[in-house]
C-alpha positions in Angstrom: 0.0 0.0 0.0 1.6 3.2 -0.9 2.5 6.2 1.3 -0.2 9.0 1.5 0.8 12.4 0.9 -0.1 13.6 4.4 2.3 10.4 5.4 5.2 11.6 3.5 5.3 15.1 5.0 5.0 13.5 8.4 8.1 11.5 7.5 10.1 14.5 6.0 9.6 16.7 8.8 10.5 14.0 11.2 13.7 13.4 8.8 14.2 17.5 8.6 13.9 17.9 12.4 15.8 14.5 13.1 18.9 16.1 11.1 18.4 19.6 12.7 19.0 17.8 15.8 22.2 16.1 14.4 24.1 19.2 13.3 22.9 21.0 16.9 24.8 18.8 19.1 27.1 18.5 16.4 28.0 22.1 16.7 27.9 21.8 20.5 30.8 18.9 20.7 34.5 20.1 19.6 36.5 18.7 16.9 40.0 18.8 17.1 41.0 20.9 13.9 43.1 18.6 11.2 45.3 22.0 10.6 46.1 25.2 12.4 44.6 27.1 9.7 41.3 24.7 9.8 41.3 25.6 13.4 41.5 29.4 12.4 39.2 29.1 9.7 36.8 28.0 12.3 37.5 30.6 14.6 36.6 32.8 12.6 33.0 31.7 11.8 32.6 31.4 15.7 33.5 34.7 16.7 31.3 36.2 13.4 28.5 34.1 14.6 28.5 35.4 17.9 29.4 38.8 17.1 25.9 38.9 14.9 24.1 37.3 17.4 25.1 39.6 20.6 24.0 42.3 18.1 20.5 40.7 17.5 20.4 40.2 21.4 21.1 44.0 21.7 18.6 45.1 19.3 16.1 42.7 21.2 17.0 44.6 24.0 16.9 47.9 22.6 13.3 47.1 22.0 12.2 46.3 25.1 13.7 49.8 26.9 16.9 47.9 28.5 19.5 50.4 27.8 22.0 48.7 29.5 21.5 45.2 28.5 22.3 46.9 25.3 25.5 48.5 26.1 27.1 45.0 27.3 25.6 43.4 23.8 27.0 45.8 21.9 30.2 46.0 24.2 30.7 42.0 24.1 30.3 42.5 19.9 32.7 44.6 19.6 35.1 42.3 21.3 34.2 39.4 19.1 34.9 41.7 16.2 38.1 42.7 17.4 38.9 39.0 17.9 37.5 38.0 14.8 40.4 40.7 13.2 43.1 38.9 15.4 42.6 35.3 14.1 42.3 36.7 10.1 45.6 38.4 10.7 46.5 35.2 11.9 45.5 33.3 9.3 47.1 35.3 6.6 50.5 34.9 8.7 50.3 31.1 8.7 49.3 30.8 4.8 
């Protein structure tokens, strides 16, 4: 007996949310870097990940009147920019 279409959807999202899952705790356990550049590399989409997010957080914030929430989101963003400039100078050293 074949699959109805309201079966199939129930299966795809299961699959979706099954591999959503997979790449969450995925991106929650560390992997040793094969290089130092890899390890770099990676650094850098960390710290530009969180520097986006803190910003999001802050503009959250902003909208909900907490000034100084805001000031330590935008504070902390900053930082993860400024580190995000450290490991790409980095990274052109090692290449």
């Amino acid at each position: 007996m074949p699959l109805s279409k309201e079966e199939i959807v129930q299966i795809a999202k299961a699959t979706a949310q099954e591999v959503i899952n997979a790449l969450h705790e995925d991106r929650l356990t560390y992997h040793e870097p094969e290089t130092v550049r890899q390890g770099l590399q990676e650094s850098l989409g960390e710290e530009l990940t969180a520097s986006m997010w803190y910003q999001l957080r802050a503009r959250h914030a902003r909208g909900r009147g907490d000034g100084e929430t805001v000031k330590l989101y935008e504070h902390v963003a900053i930082e993860e920019s400024r580190h995000y400039e450290e490991f790409n100078k980095r990274l052109i050293e090692v290449s």
